[in-house]
N, C-alpha and C positions, 0 to 999 in steps of 0.2 A: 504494500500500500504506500504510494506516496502522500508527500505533505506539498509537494510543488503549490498546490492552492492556498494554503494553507500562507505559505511564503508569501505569493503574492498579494493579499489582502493583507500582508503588514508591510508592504513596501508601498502602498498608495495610500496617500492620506487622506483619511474621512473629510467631505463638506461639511462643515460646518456650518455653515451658511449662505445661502443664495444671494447675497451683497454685502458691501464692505461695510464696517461699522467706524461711522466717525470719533475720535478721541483725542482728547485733547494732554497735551504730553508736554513735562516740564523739563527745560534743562535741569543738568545735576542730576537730575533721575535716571535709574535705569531701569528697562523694559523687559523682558523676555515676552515676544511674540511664541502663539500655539503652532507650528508648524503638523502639528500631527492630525489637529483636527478632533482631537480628543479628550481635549480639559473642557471643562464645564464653567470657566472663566475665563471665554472667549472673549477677545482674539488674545489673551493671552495665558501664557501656561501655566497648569497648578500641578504638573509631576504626571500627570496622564501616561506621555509618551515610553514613561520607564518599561523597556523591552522590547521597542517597538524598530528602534533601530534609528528613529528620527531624535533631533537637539532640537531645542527652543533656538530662534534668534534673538539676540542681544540688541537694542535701539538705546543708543545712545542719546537723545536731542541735543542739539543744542540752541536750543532756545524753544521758549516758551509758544507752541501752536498746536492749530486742530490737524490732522492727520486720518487717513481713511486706510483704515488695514484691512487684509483680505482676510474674510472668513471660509471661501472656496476652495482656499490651499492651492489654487492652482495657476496661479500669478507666475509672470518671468521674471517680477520687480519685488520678492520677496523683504517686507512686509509688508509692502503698501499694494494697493488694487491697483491692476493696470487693467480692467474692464474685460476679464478673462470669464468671470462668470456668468456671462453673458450670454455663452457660447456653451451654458450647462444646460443638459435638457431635464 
């Protein structure tokens, strides 16, 4: 019996969400975006991903503004939407 399916359902990461969610992000702080699609404190990570084979990304700001991250996971411009979900059916 293989596991090949098995594999690939943790190499793709879950939608989260069918648009991006606006947030507003201070310098000094730092972010870990959900890359996995799996924290339940979207779009950012709460340890979800552990086993999954995917990291959180790290978003430094600097400076003080609103920002539109992707909840689709399937962005080229990781964290931010580049209008990829669009194209989810």
């Amino acid at each position: 019996m293989s596991n090949e399916g098995d594999h690939s359902a943790m190499s793709q990461a879950r939608v989260a969400g069918r648009e991006p969610m606006g947030v507003e992000v201070e310098a000094g702080k730092v972010y870990f975006w959900c890359a996995c699609g799996r924290s339940a404190k979207q779009p950012f990570c709460d340890g979800s991903h552990k086993g999954t084979g995917f990291a959180p990304l790290k978003l430094e700001p600097e400076a003080v503004r609103k920002v539109f991250l992707c909840c689709c996971k399937q962005t080229g411009n990781p964290p931010f939407c580049d209008g990829s979900h669009k194209a989810l059916i």
